[in-house]
PyMOL Python script that loads the backbone (N, CA, C, O; Angstrom):
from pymol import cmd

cmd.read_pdbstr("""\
ATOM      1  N   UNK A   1      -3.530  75.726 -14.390  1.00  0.00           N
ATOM      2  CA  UNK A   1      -4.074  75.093 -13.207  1.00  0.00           C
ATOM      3  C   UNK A   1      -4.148  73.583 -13.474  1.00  0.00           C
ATOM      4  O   UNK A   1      -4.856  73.167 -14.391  1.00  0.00           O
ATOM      5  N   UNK A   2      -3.490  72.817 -12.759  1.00  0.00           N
ATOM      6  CA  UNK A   2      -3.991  71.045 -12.782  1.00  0.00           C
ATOM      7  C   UNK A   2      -5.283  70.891 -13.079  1.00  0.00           C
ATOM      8  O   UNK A   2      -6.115  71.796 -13.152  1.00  0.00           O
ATOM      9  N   UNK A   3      -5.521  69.328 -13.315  1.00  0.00           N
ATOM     10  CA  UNK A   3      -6.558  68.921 -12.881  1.00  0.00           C
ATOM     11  C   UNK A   3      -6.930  68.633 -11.904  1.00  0.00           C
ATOM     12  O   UNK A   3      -8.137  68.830 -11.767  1.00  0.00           O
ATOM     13  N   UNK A   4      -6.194  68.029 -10.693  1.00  0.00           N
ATOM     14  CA  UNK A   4      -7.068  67.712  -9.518  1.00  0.00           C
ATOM     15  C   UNK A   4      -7.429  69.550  -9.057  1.00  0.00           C
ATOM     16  O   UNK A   4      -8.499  69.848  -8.527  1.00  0.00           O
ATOM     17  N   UNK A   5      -6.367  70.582  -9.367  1.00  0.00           N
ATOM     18  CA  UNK A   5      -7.086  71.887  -8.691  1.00  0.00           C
ATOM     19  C   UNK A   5      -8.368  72.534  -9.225  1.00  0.00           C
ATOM     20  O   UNK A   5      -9.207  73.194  -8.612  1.00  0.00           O
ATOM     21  N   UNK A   6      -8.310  72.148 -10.656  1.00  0.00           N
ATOM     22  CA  UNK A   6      -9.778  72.122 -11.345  1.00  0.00           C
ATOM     23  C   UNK A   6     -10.908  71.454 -10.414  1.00  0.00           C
ATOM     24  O   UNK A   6     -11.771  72.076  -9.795  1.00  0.00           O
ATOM     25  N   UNK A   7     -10.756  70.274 -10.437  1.00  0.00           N
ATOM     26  CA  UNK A   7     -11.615  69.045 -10.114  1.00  0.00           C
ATOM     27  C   UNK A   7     -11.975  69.779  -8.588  1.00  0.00           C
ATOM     28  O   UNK A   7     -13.165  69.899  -8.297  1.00  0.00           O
ATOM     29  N   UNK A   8     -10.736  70.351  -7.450  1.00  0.00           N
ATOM     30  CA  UNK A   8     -11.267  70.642  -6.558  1.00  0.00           C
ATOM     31  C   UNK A   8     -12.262  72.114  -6.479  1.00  0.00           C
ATOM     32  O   UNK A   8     -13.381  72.173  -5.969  1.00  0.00           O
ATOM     33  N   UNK A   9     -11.608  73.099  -7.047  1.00  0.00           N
ATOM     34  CA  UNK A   9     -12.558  74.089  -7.453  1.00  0.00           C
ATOM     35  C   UNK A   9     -14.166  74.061  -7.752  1.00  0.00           C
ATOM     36  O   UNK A   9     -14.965  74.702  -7.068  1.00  0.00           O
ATOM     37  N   UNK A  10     -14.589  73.132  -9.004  1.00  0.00           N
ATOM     38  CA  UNK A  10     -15.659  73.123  -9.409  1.00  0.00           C
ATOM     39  C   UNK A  10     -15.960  72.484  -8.267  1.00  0.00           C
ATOM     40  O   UNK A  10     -17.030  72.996  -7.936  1.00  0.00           O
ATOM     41  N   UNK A  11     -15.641  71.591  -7.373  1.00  0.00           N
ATOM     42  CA  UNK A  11     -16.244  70.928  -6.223  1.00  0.00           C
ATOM     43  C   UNK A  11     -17.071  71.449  -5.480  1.00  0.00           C
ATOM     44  O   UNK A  11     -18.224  71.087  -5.249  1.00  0.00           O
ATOM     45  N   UNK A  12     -16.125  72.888  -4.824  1.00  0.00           N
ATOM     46  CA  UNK A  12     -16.264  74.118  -3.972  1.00  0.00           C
ATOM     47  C   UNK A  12     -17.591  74.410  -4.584  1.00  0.00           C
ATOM     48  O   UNK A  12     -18.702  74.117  -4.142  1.00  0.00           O
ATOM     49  N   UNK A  13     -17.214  75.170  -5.906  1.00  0.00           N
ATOM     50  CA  UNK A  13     -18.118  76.051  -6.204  1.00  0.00           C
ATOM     51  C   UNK A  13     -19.942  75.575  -6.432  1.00  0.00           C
ATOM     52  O   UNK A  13     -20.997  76.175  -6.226  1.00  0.00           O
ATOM     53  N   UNK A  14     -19.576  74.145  -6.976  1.00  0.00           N
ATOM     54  CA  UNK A  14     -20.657  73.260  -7.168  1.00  0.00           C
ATOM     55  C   UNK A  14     -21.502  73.296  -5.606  1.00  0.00           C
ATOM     56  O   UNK A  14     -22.696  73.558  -5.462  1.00  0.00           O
ATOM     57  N   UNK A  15     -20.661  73.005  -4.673  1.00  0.00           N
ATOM     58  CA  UNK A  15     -21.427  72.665  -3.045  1.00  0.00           C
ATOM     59  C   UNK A  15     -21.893  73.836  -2.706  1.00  0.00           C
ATOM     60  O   UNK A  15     -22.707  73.811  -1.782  1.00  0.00           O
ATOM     61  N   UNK A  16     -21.606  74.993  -3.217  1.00  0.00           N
ATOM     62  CA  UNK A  16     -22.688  76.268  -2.876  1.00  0.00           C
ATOM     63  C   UNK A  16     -23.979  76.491  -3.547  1.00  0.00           C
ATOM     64  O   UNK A  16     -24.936  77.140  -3.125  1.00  0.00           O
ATOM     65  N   UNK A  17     -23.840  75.761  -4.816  1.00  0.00           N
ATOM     66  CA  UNK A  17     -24.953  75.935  -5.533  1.00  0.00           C
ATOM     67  C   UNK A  17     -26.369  75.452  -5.095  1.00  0.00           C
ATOM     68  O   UNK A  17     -26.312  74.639  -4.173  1.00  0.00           O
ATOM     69  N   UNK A  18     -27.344  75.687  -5.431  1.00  0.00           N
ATOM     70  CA  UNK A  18     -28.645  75.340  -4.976  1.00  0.00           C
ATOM     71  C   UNK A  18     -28.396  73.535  -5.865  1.00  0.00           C
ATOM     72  O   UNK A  18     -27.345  73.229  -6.428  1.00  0.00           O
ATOM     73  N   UNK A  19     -29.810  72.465  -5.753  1.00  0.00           N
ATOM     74  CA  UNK A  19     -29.708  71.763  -6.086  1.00  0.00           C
ATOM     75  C   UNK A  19     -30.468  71.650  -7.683  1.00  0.00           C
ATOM     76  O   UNK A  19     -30.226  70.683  -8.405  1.00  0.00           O
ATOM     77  N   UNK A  20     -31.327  72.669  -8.078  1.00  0.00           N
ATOM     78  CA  UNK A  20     -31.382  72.937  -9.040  1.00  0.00           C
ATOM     79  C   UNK A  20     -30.556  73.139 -10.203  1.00  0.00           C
ATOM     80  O   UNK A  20     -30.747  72.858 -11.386  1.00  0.00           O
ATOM     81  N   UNK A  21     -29.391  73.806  -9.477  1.00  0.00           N
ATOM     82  CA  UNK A  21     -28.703  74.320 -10.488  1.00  0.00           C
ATOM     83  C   UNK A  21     -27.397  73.176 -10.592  1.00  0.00           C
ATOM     84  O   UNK A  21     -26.951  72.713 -11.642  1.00  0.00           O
ATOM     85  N   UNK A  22     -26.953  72.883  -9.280  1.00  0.00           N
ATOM     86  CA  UNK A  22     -26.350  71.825  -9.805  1.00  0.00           C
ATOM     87  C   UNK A  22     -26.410  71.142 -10.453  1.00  0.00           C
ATOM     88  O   UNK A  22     -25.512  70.660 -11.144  1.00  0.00           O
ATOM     89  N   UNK A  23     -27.856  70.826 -10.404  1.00  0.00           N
ATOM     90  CA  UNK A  23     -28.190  69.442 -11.505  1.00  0.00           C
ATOM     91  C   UNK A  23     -28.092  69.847 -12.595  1.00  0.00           C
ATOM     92  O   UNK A  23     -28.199  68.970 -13.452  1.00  0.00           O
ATOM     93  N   UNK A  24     -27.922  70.866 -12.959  1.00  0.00           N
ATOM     94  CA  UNK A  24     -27.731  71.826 -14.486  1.00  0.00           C
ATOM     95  C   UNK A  24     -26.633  71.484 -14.554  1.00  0.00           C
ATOM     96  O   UNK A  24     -26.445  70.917 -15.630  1.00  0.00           O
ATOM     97  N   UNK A  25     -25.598  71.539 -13.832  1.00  0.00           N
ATOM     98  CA  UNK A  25     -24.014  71.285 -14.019  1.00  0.00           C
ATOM     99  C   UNK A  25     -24.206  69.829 -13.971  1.00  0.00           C
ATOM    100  O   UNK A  25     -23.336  69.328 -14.684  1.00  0.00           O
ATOM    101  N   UNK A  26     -24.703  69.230 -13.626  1.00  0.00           N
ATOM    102  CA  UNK A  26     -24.053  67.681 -13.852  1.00  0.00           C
ATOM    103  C   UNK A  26     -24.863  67.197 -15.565  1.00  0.00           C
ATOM    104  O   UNK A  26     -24.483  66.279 -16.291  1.00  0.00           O
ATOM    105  N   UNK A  27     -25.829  67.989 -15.780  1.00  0.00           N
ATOM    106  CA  UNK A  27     -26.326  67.692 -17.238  1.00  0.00           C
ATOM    107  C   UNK A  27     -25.140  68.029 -17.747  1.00  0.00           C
ATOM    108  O   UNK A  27     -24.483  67.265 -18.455  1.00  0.00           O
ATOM    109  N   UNK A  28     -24.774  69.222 -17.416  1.00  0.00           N
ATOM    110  CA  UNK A  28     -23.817  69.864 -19.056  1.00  0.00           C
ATOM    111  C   UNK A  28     -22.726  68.978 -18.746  1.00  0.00           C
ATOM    112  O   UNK A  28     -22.184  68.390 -19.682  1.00  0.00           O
ATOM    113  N   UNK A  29     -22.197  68.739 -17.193  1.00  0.00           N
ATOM    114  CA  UNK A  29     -20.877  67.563 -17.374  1.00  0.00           C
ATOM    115  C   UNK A  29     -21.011  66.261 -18.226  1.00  0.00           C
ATOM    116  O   UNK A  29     -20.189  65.891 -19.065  1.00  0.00           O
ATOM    117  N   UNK A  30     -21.981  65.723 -17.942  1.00  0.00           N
ATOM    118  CA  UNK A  30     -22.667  64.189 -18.465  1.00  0.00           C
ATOM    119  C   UNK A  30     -22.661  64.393 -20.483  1.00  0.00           C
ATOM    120  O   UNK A  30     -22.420  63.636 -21.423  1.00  0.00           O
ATOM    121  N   UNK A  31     -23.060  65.797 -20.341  1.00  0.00           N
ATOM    122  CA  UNK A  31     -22.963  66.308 -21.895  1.00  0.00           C
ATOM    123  C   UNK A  31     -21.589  66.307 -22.588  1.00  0.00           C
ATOM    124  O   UNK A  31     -21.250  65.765 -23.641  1.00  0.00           O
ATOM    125  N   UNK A  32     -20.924  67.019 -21.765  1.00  0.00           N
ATOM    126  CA  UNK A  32     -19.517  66.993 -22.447  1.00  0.00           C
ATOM    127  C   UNK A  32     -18.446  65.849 -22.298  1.00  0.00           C
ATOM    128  O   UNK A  32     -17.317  65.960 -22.776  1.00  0.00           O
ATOM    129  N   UNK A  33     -18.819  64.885 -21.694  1.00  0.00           N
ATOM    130  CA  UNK A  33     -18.477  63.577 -21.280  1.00  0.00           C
ATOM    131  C   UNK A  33     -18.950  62.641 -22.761  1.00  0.00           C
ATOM    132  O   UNK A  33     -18.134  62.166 -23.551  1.00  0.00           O
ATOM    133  N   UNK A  34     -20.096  62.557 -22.852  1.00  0.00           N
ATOM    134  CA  UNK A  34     -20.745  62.040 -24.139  1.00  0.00           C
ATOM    135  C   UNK A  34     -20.346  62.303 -25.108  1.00  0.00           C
ATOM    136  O   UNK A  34     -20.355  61.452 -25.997  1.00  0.00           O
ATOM    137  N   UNK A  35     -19.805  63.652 -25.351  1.00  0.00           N
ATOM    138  CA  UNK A  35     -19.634  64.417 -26.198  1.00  0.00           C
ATOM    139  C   UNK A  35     -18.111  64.142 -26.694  1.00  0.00           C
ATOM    140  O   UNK A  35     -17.879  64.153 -27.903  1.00  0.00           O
ATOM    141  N   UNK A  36     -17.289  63.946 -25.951  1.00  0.00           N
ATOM    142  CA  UNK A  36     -15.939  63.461 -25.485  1.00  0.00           C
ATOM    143  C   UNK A  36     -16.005  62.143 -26.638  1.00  0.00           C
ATOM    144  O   UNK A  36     -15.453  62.014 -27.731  1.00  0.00           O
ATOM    145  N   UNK A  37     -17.006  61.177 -25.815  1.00  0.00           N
ATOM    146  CA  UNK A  37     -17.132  60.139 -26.635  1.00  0.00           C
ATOM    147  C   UNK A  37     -17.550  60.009 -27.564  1.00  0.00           C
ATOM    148  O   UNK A  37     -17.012  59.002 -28.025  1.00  0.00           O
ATOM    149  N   UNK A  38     -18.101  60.316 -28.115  1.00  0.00           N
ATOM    150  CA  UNK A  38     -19.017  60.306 -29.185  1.00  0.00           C
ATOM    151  C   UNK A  38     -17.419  61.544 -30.833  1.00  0.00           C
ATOM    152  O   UNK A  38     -17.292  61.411 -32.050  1.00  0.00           O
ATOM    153  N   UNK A  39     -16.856  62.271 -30.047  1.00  0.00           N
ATOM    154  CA  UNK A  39     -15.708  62.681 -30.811  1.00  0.00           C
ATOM    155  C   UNK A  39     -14.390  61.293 -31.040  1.00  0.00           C
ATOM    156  O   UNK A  39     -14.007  61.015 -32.176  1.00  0.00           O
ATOM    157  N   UNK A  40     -13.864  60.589 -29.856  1.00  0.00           N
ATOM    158  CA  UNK A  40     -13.259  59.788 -29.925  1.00  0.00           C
ATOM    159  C   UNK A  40     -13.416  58.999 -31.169  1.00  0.00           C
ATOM    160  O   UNK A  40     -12.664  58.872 -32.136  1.00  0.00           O
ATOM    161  N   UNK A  41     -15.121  58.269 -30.780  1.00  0.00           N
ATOM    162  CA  UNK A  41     -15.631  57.222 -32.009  1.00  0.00           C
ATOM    163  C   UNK A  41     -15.235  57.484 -33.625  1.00  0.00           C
ATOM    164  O   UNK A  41     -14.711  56.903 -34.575  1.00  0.00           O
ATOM    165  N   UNK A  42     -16.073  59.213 -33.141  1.00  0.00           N
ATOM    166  CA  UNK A  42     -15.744  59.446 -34.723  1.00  0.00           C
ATOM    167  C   UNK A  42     -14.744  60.040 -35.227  1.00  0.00           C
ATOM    168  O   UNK A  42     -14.911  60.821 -36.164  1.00  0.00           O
ATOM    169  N   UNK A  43     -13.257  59.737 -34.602  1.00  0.00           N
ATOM    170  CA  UNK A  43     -12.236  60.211 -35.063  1.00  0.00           C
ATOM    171  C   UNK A  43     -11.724  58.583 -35.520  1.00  0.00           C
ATOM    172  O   UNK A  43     -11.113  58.460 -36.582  1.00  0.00           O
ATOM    173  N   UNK A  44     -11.999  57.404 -34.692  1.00  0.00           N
ATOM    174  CA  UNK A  44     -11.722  56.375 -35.032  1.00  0.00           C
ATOM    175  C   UNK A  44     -12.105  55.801 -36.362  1.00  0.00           C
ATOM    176  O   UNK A  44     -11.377  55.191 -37.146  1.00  0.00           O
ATOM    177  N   UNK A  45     -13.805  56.202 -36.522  1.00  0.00           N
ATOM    178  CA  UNK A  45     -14.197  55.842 -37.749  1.00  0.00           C
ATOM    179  C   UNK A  45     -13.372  56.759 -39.203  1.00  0.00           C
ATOM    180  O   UNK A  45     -13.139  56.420 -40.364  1.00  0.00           O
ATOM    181  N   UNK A  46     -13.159  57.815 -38.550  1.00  0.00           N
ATOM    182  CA  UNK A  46     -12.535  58.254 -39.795  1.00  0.00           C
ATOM    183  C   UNK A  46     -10.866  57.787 -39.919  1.00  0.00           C
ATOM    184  O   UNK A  46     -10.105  58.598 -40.447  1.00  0.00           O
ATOM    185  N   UNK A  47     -10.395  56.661 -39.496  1.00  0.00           N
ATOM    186  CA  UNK A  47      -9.049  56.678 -39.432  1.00  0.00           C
ATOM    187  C   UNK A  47      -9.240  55.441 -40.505  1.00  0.00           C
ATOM    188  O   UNK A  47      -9.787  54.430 -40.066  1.00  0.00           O
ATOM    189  N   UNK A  48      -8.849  55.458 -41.796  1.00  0.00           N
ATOM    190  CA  UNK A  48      -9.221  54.216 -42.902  1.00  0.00           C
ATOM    191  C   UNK A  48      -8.574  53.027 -42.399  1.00  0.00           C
ATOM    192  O   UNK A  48      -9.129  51.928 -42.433  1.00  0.00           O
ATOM    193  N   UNK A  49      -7.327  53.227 -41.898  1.00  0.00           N
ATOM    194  CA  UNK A  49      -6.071  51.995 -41.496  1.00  0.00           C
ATOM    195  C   UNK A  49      -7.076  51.155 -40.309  1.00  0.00           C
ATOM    196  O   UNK A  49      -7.215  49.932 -40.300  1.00  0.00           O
ATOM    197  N   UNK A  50      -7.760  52.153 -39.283  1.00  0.00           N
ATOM    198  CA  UNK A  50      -8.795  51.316 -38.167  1.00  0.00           C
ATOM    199  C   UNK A  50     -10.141  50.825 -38.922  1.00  0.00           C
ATOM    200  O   UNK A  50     -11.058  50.075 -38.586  1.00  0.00           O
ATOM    201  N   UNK A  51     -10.040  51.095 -39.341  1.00  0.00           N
ATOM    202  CA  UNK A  51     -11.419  50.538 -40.249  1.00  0.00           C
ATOM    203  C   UNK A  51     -11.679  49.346 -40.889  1.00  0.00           C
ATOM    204  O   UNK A  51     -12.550  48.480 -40.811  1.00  0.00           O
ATOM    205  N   UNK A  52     -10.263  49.618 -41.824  1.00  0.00           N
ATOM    206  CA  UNK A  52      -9.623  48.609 -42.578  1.00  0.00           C
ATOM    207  C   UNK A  52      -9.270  47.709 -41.544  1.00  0.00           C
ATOM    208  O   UNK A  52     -10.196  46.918 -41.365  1.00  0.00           O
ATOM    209  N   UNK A  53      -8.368  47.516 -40.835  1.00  0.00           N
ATOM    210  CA  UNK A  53      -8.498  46.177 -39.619  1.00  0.00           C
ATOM    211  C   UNK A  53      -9.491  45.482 -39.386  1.00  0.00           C
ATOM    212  O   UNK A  53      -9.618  44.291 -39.671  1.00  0.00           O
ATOM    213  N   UNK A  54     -10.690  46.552 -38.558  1.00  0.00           N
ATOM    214  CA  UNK A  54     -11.678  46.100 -37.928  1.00  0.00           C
ATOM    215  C   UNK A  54     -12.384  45.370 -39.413  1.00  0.00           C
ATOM    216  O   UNK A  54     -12.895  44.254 -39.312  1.00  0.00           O
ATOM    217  N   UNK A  55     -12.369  45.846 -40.310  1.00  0.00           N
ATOM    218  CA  UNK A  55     -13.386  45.151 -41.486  1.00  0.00           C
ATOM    219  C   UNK A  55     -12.829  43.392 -41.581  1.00  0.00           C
ATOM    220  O   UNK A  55     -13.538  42.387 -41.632  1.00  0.00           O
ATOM    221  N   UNK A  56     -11.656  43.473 -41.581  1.00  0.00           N
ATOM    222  CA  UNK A  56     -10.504  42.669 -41.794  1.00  0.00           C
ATOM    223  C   UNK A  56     -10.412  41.421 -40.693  1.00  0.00           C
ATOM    224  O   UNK A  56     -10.107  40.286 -41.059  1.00  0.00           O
ATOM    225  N   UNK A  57     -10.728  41.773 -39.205  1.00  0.00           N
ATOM    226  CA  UNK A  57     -10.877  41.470 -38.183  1.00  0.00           C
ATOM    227  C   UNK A  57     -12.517  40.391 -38.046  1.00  0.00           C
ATOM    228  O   UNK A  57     -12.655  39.395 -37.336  1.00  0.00           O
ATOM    229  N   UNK A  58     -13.747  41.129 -39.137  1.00  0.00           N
ATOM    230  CA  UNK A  58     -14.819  40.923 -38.813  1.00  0.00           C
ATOM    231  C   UNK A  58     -14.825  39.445 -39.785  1.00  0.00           C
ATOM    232  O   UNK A  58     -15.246  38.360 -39.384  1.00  0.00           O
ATOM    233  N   UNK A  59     -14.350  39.671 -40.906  1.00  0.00           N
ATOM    234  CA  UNK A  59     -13.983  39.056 -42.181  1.00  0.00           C
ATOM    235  C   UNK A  59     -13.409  37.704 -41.586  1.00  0.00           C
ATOM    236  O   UNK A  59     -14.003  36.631 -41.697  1.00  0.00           O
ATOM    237  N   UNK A  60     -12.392  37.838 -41.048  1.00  0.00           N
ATOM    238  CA  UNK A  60     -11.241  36.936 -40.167  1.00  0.00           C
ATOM    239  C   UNK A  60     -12.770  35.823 -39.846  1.00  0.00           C
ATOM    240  O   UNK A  60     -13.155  34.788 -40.390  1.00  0.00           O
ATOM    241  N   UNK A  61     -13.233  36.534 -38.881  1.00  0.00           N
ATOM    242  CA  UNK A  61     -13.721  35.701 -37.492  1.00  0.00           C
ATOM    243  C   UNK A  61     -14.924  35.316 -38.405  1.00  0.00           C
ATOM    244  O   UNK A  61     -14.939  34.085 -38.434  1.00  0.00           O
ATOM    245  N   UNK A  62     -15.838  35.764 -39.087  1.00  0.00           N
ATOM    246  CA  UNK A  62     -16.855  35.336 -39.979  1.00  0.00           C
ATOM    247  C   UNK A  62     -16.462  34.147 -40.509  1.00  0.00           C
ATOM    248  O   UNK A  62     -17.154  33.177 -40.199  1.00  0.00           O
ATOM    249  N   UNK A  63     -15.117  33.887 -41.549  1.00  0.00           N
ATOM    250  CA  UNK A  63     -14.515  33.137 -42.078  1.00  0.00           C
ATOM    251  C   UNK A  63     -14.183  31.606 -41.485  1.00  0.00           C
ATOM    252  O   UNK A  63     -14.400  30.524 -42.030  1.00  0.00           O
ATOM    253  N   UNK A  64     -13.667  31.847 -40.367  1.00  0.00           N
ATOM    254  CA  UNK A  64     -13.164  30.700 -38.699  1.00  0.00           C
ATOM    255  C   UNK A  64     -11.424  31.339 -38.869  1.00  0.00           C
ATOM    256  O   UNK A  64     -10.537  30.820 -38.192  1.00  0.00           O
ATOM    257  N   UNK A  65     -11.168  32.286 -39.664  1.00  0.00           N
ATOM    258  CA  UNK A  65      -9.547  32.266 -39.690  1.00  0.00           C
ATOM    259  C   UNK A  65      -9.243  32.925 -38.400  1.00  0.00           C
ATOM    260  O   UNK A  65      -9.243  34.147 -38.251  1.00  0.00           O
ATOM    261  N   UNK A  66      -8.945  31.928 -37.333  1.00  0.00           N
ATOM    262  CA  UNK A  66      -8.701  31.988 -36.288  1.00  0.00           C
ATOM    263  C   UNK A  66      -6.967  32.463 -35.616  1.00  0.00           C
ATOM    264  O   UNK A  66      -6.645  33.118 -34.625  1.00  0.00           O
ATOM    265  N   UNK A  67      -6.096  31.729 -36.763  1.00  0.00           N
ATOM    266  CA  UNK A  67      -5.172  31.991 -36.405  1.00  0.00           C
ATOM    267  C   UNK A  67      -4.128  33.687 -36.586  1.00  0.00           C
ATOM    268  O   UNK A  67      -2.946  33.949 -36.363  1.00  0.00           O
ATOM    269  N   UNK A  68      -5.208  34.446 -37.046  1.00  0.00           N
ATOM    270  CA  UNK A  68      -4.976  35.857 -37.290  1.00  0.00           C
ATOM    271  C   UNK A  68      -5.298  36.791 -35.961  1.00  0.00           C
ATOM    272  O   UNK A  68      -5.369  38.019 -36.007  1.00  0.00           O
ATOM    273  N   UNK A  69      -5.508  35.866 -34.584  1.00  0.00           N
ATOM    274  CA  UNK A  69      -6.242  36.460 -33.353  1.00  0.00           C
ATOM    275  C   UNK A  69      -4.959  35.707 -32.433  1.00  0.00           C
ATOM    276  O   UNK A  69      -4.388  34.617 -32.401  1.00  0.00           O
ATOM    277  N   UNK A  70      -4.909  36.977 -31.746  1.00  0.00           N
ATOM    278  CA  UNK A  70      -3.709  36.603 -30.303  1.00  0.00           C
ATOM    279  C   UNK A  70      -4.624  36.066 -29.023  1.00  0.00           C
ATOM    280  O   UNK A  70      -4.887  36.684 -27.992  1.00  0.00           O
ATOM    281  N   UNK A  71      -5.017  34.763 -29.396  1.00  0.00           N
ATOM    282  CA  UNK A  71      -5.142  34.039 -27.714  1.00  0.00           C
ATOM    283  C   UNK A  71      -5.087  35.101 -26.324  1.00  0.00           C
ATOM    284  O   UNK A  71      -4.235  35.986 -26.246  1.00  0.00           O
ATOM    285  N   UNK A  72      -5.878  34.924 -25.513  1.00  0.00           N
ATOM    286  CA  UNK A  72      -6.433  35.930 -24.475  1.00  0.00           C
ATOM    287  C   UNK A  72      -4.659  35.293 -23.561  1.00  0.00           C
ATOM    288  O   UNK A  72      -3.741  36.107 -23.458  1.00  0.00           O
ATOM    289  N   UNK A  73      -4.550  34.361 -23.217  1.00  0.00           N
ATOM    290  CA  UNK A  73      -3.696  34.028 -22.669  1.00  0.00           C
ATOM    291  C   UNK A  73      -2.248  34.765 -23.056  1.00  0.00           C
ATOM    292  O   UNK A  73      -1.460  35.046 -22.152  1.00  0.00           O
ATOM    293  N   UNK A  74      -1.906  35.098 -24.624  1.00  0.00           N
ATOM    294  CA  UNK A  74      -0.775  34.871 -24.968  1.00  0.00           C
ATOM    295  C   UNK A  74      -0.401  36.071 -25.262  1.00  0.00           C
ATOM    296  O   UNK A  74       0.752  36.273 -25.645  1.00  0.00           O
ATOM    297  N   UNK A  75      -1.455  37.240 -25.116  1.00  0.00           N
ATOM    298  CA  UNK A  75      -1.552  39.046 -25.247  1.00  0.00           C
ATOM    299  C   UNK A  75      -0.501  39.308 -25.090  1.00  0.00           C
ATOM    300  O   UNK A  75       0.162  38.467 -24.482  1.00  0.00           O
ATOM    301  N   UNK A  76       0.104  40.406 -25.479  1.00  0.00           N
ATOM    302  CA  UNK A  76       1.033  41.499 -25.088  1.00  0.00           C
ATOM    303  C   UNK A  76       0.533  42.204 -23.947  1.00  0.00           C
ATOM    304  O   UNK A  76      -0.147  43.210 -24.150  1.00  0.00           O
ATOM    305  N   UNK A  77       0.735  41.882 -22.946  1.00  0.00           N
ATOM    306  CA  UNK A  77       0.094  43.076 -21.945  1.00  0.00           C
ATOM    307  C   UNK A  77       0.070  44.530 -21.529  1.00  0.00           C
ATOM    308  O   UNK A  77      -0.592  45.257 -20.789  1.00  0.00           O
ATOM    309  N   UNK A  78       1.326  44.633 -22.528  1.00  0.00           N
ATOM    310  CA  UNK A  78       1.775  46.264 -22.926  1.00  0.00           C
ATOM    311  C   UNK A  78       0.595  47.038 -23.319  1.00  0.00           C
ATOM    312  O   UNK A  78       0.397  48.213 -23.010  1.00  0.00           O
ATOM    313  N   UNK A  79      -0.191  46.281 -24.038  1.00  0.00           N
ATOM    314  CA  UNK A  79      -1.255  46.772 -25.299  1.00  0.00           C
ATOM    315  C   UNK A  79      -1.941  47.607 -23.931  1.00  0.00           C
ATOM    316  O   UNK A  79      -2.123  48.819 -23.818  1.00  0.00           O
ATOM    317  N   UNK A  80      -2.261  46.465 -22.910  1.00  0.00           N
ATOM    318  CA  UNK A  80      -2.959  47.252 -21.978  1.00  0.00           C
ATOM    319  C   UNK A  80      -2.405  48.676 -20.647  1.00  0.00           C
ATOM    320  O   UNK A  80      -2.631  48.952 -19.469  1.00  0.00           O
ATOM    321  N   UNK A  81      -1.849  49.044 -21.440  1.00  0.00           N
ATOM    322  CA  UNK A  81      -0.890  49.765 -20.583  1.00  0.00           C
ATOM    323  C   UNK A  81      -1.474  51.568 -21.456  1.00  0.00           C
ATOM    324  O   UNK A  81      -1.425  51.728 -22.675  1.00  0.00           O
ATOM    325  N   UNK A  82      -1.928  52.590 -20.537  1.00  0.00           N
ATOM    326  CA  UNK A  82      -2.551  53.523 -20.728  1.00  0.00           C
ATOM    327  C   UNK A  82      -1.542  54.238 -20.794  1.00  0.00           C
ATOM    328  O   UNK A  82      -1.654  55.446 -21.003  1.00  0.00           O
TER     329      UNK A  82
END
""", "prot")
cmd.dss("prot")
cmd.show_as("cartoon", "prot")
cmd.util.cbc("prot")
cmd.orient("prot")
């Protein structure tokens, strides 16, 4: 099943529910949302190579070694591309 047919389903089924209980479903959504995040983070922290950057990164900018940073202007805009 997709996601938008997911997304529309729980919709359905959610708008029958009392408002009690919905609100039970939007805890456990809000939960597994957090939860989502909170896995992301700590898959990042465990990645040594991201770590190692960011340490590297903090080091940089503490230091003034400025020229180890890509100018907001001069980005790859790819980077931002999902």
């Amino acid at each position: 099943m997709s996601k938008v047919k997911i997304k529309e389903k729980a919709k359905q089924t959610i708008d029958r529910l009392s408002e009690a209980r919905a609100r039970l479903i939007l805890d456990f959504i809000e939960y597994l949302d957090e939860k989502e995040s909170w896995e992301a983070t700590q898959e990042l922290l465990e990645d040594k190579n991201i770590v190692e950057a960011y340490e590297k990164a903090k080091s940089d900018l503490k230091e003034g070694r400025m020229e180890n940073f890509i100018p907001w202007d001069k980005r790859n805009k790819s980077y931002l591309v999902a």
